[in-house]
C-alpha positions as protocol buffer text, in pm:
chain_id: "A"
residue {
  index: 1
  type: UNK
  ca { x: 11040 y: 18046 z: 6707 }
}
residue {
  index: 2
  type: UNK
  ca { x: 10824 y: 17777 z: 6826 }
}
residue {
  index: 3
  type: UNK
  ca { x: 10880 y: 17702 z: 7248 }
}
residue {
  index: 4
  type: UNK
  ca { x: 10907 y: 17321 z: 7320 }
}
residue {
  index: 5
  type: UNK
  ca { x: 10675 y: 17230 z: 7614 }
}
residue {
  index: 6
  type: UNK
  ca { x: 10897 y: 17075 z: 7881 }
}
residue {
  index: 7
  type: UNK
  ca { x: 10822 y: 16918 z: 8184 }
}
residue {
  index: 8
  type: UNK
  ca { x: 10813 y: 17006 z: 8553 }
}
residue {
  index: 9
  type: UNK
  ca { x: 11081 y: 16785 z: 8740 }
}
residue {
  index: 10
  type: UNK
  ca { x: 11006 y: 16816 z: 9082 }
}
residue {
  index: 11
  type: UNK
  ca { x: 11321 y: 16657 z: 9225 }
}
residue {
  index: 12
  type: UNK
  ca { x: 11477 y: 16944 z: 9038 }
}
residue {
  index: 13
  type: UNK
  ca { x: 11250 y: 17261 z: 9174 }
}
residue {
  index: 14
  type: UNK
  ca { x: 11303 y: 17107 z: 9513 }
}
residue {
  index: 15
  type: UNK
  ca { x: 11673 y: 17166 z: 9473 }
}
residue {
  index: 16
  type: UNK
  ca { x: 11641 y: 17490 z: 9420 }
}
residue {
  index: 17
  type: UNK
  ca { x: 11511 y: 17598 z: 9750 }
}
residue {
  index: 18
  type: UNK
  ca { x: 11575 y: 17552 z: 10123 }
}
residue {
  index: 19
  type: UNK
  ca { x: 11305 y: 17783 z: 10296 }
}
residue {
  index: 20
  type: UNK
  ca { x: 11036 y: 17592 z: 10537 }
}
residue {
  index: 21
  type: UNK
  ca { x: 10729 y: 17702 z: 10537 }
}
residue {
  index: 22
  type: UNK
  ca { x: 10772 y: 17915 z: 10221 }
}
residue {
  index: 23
  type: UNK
  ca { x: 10526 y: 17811 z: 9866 }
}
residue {
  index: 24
  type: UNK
  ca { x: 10731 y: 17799 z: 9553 }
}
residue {
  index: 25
  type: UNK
  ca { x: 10505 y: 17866 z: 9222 }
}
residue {
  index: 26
  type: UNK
  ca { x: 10615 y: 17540 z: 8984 }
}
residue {
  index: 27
  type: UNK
  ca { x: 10294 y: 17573 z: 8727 }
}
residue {
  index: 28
  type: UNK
  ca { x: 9961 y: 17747 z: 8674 }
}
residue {
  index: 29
  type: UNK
  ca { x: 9683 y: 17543 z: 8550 }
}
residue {
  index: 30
  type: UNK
  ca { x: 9384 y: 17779 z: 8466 }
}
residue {
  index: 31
  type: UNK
  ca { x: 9298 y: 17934 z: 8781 }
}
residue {
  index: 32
  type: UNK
  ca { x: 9480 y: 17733 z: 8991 }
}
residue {
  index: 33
  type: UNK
  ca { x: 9886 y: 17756 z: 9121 }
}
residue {
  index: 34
  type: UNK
  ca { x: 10083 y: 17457 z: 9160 }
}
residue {
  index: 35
  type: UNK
  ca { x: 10331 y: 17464 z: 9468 }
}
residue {
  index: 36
  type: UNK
  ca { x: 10555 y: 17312 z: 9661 }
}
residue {
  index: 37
  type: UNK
  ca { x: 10678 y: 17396 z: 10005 }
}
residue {
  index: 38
  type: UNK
  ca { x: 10940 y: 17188 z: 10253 }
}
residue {
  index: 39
  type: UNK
  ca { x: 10757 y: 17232 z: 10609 }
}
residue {
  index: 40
  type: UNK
  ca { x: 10898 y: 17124 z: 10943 }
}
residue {
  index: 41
  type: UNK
  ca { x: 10758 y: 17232 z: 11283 }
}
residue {
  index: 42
  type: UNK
  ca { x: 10417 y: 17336 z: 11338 }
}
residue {
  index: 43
  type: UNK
  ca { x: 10189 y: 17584 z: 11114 }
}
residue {
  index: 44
  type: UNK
  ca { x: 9952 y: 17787 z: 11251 }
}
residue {
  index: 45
  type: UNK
  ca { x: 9543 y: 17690 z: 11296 }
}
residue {
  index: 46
  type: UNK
  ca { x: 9373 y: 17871 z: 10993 }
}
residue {
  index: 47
  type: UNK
  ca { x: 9097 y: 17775 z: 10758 }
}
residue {
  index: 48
  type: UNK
  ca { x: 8973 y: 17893 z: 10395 }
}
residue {
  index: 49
  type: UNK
  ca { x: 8613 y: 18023 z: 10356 }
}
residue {
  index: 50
  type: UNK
  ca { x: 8647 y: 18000 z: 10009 }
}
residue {
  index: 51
  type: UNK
  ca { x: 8819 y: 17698 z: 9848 }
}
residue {
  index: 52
  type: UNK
  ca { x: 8910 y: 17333 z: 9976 }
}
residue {
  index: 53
  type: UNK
  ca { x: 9281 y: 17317 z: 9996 }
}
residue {
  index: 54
  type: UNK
  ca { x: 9473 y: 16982 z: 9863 }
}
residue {
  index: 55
  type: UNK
  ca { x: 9809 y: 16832 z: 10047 }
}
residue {
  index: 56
  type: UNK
  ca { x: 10019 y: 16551 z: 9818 }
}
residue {
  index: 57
  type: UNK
  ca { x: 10319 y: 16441 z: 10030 }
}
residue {
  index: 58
  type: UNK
  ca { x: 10654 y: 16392 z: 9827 }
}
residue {
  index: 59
  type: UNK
  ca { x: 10883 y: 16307 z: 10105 }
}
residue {
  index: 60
  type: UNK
  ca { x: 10859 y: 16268 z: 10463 }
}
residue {
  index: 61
  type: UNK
  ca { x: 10546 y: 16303 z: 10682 }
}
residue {
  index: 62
  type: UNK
  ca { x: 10273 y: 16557 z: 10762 }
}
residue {
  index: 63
  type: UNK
  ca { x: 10037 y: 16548 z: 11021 }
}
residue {
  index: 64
  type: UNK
  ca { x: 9705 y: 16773 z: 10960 }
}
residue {
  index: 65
  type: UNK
  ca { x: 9543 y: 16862 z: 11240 }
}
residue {
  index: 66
  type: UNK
  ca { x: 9157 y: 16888 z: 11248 }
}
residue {
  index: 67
  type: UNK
  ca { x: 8915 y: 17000 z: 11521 }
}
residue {
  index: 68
  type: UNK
  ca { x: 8816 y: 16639 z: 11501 }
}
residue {
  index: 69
  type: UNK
  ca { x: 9100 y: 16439 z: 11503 }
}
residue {
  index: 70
  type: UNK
  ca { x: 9453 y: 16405 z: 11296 }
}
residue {
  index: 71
  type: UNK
  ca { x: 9516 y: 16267 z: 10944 }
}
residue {
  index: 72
  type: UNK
  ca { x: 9881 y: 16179 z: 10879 }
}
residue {
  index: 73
  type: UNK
  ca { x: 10048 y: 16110 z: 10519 }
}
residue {
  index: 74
  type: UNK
  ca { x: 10320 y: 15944 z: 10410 }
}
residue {
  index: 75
  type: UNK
  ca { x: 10482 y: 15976 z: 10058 }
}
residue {
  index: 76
  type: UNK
  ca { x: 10246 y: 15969 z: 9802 }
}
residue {
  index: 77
  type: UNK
  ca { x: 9967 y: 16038 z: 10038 }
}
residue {
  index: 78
  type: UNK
  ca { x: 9734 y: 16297 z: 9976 }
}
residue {
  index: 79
  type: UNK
  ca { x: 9418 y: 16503 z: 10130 }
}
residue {
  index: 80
  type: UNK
  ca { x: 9216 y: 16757 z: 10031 }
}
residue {
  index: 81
  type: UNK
  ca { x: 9083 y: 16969 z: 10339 }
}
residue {
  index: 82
  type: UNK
  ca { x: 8741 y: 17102 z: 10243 }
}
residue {
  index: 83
  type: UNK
  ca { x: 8688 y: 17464 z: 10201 }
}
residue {
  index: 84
  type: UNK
  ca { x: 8569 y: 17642 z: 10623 }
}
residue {
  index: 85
  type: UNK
  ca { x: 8767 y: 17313 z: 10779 }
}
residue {
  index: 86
  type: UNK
  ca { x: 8985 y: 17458 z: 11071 }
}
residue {
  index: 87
  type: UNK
  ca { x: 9326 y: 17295 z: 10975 }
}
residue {
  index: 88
  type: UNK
  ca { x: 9731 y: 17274 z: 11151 }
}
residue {
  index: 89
  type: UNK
  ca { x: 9947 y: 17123 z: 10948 }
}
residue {
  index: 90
  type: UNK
  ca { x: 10317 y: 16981 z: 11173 }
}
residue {
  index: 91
  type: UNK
  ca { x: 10557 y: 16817 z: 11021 }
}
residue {
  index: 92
  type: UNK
  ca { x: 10789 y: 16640 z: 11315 }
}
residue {
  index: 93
  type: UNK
  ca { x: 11076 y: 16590 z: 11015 }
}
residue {
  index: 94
  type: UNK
  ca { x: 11143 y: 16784 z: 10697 }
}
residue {
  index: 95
  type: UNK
  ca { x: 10909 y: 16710 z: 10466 }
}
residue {
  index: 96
  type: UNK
  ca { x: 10817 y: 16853 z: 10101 }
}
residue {
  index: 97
  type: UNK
  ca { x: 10488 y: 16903 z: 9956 }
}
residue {
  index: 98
  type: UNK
  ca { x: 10283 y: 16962 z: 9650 }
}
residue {
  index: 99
  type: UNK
  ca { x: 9973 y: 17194 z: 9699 }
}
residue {
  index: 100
  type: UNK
  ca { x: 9683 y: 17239 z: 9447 }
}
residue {
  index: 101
  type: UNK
  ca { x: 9515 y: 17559 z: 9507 }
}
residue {
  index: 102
  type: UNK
  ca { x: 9341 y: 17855 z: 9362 }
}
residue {
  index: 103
  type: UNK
  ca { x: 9559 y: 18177 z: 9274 }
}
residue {
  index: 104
  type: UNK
  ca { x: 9615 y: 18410 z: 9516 }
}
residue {
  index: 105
  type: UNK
  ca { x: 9522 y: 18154 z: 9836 }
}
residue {
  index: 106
  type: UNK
  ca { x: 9676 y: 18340 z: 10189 }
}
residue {
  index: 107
  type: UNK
  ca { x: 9885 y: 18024 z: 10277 }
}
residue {
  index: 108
  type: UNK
  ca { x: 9756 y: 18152 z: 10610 }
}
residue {
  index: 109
  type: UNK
  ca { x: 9359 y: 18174 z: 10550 }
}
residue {
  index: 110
  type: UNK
  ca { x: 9208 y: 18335 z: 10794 }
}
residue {
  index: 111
  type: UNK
  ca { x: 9448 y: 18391 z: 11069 }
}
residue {
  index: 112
  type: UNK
  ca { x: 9684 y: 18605 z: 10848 }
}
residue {
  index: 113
  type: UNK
  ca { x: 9998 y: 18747 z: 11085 }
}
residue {
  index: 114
  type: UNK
  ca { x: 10345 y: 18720 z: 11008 }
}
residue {
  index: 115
  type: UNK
  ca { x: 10363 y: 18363 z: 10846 }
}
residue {
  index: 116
  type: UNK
  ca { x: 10171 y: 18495 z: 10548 }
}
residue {
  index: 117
  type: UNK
  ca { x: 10353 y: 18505 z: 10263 }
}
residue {
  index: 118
  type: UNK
  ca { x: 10256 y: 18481 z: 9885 }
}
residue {
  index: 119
  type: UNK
  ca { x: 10415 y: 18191 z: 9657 }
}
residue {
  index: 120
  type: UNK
  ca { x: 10731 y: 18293 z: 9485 }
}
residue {
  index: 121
  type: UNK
  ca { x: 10790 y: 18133 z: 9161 }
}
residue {
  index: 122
  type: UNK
  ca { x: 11053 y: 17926 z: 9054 }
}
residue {
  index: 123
  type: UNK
  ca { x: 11220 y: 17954 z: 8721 }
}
C-alpha cells in the first residue's frame, strides 16, 4: 500500500500543544528538524558554535536580543541568527514559532542547564 503525502497544517500541530518554551518536531528535511515552539517570558543568553539558527514568527511577537542591539518580529517576520552570535530571545505575549535547524541543536547552545530540552515530535 502506497502512503499519500499529506501536508503539515500548522494551525493544527499548534493545537496540539500548550508547553512554552518546549520544540515540537513537525518535519525533517534532510539534516535539518522543523519545529515549532509557543514562547512567552524570557530565554536564556546562549549561542551556537556550530550552525546559524533561523526564527519565522507565526503569531505574536519576539524580541531577539543581541550583544548589539534588539531585532523584533512580527507575524511573518523572520531572522536567521548566524552561527557564534550571543542571542535572548523574550517574548512579552504568547507567541508561536517556526524554527529551521540542524538535528540534534541544544535549544540551549552553549549555556545548557535546566531549560535544555530536546524536540519532541508531534504525530
Amino acid at each position: 500500500m502506497i502512503q499519500q503525502p499529506v501536508p503539515v497544517n500548522l494551525t493544527d500541530k499548534l493545537a496540539q500543544f500548550s508547553e512554552l518554551w518546549s520544540q515540537k518536531k513537525i518535519a525533517q528535511l534532510n539534516d535539518y528538524e522543523i519545529k515549532l515552539a509557543k514562547l512567552k517570558g524570557e530565554f536564556v543568553w546562549h549561542r551556537h558554535d556550530d550552525t546559524d539558527e533561523l526564527f519565522l514568527v507565526l503569531s505574536g511577537r519576539l524580541t531577539i536580543r543581541l550583544r548589539d542591539g534588539n531585532v523584533t518580529l512580527g507575524p511573518g517576520e523572520l531572522f536567521v541568527v548566524a552561527q557564534g552570535v550571543e542571542h535572548c530571545p523574550v517574548a512579552d505575549e504568547e507567541t508561536a514559532i517556526l524554527l529551521f535547524e540542524p538535528a540534534g541543536t541544544a535549544n540551549t547552545g552553549d549555556a545548557g542547564g535546566p531549560r535544555t530540552k530536546a524536540p519532541e515530535p508531534l504525530a
